[in-house]
C-alpha positions in Angstrom: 156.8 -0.6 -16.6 153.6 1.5 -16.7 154.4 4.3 -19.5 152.4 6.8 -16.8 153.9 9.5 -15.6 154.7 9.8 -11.7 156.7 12.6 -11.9 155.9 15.4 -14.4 157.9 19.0 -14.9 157.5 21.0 -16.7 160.0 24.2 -17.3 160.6 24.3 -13.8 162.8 26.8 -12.5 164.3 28.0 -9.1 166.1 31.8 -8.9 167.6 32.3 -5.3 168.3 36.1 -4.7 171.1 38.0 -6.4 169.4 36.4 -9.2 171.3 33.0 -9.3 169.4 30.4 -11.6 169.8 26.9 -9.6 167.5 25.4 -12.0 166.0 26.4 -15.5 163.6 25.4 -17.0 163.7 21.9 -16.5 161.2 19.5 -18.3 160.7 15.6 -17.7 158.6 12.8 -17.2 159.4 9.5 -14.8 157.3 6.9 -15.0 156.2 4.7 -12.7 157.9 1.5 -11.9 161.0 3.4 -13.1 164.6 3.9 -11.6 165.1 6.4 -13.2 168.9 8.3 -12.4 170.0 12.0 -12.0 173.1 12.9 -12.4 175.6 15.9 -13.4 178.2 17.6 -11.5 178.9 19.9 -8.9 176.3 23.1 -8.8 173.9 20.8 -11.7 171.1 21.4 -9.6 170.3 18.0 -8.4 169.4 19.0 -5.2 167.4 21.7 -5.8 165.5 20.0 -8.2 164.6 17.2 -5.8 163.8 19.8 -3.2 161.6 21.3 -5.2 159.6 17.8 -6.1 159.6 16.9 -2.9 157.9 20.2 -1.5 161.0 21.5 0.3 161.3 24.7 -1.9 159.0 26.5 -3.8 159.2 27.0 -7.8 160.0 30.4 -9.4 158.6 29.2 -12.6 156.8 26.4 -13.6 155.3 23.2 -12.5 155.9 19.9 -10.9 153.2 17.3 -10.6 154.4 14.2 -8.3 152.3 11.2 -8.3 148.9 13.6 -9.8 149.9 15.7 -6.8 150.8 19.5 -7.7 153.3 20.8 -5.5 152.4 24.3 -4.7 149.1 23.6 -4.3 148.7 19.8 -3.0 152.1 19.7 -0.3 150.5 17.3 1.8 149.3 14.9 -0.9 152.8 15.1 -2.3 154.9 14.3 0.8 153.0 11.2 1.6 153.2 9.8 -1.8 156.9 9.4 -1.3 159.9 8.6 1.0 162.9 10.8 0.7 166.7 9.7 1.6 169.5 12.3 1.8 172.7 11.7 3.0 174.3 12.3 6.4 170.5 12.0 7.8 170.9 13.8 11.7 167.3 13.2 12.8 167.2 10.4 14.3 166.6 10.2 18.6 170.0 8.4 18.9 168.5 7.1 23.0 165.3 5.5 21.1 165.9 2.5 19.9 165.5 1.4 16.1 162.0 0.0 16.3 161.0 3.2 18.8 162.2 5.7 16.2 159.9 4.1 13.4 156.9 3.7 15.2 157.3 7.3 16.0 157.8 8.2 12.3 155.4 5.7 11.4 153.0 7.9 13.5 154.2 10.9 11.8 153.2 9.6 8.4 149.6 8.9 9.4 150.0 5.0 9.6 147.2 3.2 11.3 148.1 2.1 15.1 147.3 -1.6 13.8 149.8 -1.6 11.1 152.8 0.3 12.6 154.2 -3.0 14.3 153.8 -5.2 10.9 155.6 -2.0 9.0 158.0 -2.0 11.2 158.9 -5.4 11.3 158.7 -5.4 7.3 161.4 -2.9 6.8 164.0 -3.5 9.6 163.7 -6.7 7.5 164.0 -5.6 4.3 166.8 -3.7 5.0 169.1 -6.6 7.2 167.8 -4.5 10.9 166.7 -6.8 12.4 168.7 -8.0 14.8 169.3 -4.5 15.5 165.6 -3.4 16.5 165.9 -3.2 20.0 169.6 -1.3 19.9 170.0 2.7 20.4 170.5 4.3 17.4 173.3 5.8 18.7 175.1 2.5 18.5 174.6 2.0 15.0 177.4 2.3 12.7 177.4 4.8 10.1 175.8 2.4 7.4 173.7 0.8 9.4 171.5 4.3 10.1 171.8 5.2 6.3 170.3 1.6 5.9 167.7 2.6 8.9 167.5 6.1 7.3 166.1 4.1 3.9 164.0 2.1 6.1 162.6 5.1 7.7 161.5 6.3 4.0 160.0 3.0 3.3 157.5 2.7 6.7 154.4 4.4 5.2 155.1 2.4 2.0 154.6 5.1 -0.6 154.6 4.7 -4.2 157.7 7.1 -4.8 161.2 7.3 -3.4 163.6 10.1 -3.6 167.6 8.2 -2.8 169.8 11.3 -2.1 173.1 9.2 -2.0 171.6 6.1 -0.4 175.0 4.2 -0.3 177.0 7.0 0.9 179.5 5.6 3.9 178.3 2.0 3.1 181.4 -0.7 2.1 181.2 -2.5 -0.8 179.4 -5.1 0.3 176.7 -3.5 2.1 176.0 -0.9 -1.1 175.6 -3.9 -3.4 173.1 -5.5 -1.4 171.4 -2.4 -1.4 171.6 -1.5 -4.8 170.4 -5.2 -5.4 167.2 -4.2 -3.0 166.2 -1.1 -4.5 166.4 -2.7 -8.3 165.6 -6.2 -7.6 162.8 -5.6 -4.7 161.7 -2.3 -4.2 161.4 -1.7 -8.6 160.9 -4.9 -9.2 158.6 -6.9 -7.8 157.2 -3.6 -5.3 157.2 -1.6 -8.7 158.0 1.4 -6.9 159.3 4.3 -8.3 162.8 5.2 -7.6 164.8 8.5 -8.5 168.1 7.7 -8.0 170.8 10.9 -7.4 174.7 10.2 -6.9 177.3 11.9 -8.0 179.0 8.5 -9.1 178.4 7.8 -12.4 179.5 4.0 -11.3 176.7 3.7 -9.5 174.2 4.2 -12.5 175.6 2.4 -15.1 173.9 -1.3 -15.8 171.5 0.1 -13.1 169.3 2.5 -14.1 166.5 2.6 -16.9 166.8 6.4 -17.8 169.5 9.1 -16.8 168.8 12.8 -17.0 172.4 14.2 -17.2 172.2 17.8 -16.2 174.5 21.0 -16.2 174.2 24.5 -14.9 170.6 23.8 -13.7 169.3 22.7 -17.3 168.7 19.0 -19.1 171.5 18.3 -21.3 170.4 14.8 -22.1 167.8 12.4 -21.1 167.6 8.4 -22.3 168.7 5.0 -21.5 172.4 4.9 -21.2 172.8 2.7 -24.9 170.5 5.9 -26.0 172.9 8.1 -25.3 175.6 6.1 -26.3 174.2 5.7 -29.5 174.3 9.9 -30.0 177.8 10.1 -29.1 180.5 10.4 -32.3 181.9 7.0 -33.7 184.9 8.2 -32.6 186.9 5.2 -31.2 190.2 4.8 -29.0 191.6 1.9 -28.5 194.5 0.1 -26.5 196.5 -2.1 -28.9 199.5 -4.1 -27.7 202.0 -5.0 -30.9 205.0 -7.1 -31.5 207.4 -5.6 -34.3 209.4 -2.6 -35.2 207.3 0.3 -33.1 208.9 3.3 -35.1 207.5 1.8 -38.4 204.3 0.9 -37.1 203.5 4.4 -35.4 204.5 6.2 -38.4 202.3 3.9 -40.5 199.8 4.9 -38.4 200.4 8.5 -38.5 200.3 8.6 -42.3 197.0 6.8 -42.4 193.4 8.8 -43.1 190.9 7.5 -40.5 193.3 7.4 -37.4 193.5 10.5 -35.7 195.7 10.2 -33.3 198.6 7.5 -31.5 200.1 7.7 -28.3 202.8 5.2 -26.9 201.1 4.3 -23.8 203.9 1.9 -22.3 207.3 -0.1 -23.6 208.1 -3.6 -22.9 210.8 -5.7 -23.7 209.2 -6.9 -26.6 205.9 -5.3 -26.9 204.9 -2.1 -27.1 201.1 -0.7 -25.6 199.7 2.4 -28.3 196.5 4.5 -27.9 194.8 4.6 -31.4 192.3 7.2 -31.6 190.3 6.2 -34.8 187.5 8.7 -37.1 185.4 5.2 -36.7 185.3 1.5 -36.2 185.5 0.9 -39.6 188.8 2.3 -40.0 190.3 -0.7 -37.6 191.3 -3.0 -40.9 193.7 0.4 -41.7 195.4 -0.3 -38.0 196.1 -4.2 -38.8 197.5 -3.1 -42.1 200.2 -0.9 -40.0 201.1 -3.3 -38.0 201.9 -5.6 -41.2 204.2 -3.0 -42.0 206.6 -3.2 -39.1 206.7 -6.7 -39.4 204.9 -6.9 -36.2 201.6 -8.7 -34.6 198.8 -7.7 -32.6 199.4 -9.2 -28.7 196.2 -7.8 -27.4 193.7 -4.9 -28.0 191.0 -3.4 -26.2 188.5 -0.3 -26.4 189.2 2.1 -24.1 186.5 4.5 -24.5 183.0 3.4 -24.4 179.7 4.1 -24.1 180.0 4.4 -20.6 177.7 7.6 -18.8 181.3 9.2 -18.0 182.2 9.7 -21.5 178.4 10.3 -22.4 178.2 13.0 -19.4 181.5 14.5 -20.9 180.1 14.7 -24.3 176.9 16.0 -23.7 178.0 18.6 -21.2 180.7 20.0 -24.0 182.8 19.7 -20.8 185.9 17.0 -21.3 187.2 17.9 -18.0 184.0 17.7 -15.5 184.6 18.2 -11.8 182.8 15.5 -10.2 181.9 16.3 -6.9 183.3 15.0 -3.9 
């Protein structure tokens, strides 16, 4: 990855009348050849903030500088350096058939008459169309036109991509191939630049390189998800499944500095499941030790928290209980 910025901001801010703050003074860099995530729940200003890169609103305060492009002052520059996905896309002319809608957006993007066939053929491709070129958009399924939708951003082959949601209404099947494109493909070997936005924090773990997690319209934190693992407390819960005397064991537990908390989870027959909430890893030998004492073993444990970007949004948000949006 080129450590050059393709996306610069800096303490950009939107106010909307009645003097509501959608965005405040936001600050980051992207660089190119990065997949770079953005996430945060519902009313973070994700949206906005994409709007505002991608010319679509203007800034109150600050600036935004996409691909050496500034955005109040170079729009057009801007808006043919990338391709912008947003879900539920409507624009499409559903009696035009695939290939007829992208040599007509092809147009629109100023590609040459010579190369609109050979970019048309290269994304219906890329994206599995094929087969579909000649069919009325109207006919497509739902995923199929979000897939045309991303091919559609792709046919002027610009250095930048803006995904709004790009798996929204895809099955499971059809979103990992996709997300397999846009890592493998379009960031890899294209070494295009991708800003990723979903509201499913699934979605960009073990995908992206960097997540900006933001909240009320400002960065809370920015970094690779073990980054921002590595800031979060050493707290550590974990899901132990014991043998023995279950009274004796918990209250062993109870009494023991370093372990903060215990929750029966589940009974068995023989076995009983515990949440142990420990100060930090190292207090784990403490937990084996209680378990000697009711005579009991270990069946199975397992962590329960992690450093996954749910718990890291939670954490840095100083929100445990985070509506995700819909």
């Amino acid at each position: 990855m080129d450590k050059k910025p393709i996306i610069e901001t800096r303490n950009l801010s939107k106010t909307y009348r009645g003097d509501v703050r959608a965005v405040r003074n936001v600050s980051l860099s992207v660089y190119a050849g990065e997949l770079f995530g953005l996430f945060g729940p519902n009313g973070a200003g994700k949206s906005t903030i994409v709007r505002l890169l991608s010319t679509l609103l203007a800034p109150s305060e600050g600036t935004a500088v996409v691909n050496g492009y500034d955005v109040t002052q170079q729009e057009i520059q801007v808006r043919a350096s990338l391709g912008l996905v947003t879900a539920d896309e409507r624009s499409f002319y559903g009696r035009l058939t695939c290939a007829q809608n992208l040599h007509f957006y092809a147009a629109m993007q100023n590609v040459s008459r010579q190369k609109i066939a050979d970019r048309t053929h290269a994304v219906l491709e890329l994206f599995g169309l094929t087969p579909k070129a000649d069919a009325r958009v109207q006919s497509l399924s739902t995923g199929q036109m979000q897939r045309l939708n991303m091919a559609r951003a792709l046919i002027h082959d610009p250095p930048l991509l803006f995904l709004d949601e790009p798996t929204k209404s895809m099955d499971v099947q059809t979103s990992d191939f996709v997300k397999a494109l846009i890592k493998e493909e379009l960031v890899g070997r294209q070494s295009k630049t991708v800003l990723f936005i979903s509201h499913e924090l699934y979605e960009m773990d073990n995908f992206c390189d960097r997540v900006v997690i933001l909240a009320e319209g400002q960065v809370q934190a920015v970094g690779t998800p073990a980054e921002l693992g590595a800031l979060l407390p050493r707290r550590a819960v974990y899901r132990v499944v014991v043998e023995g005397d279950a009274a004796v064991i918990e209250r062993r537990w109870l009494a023991t500095p370093g372990i903060e908390g215990v929750t029966a989870v589940s009974h068995g027959a023989a076995t009983t499941a515990f949440d142990v909430t420990l100060a930090d890893e190292s207090v784990w030998l403490a937990v084996m030790q209680g378990v000697a004492a009711g005579n009991g073993r270990i069946e199975t444990y397992r962590r329960v928290d992690d450093a996954s970007l749910r718990r890291i949004v939670e954490h840095f948000s100083g929100d445990q209980r985070l509506e995700i949006e819909d």
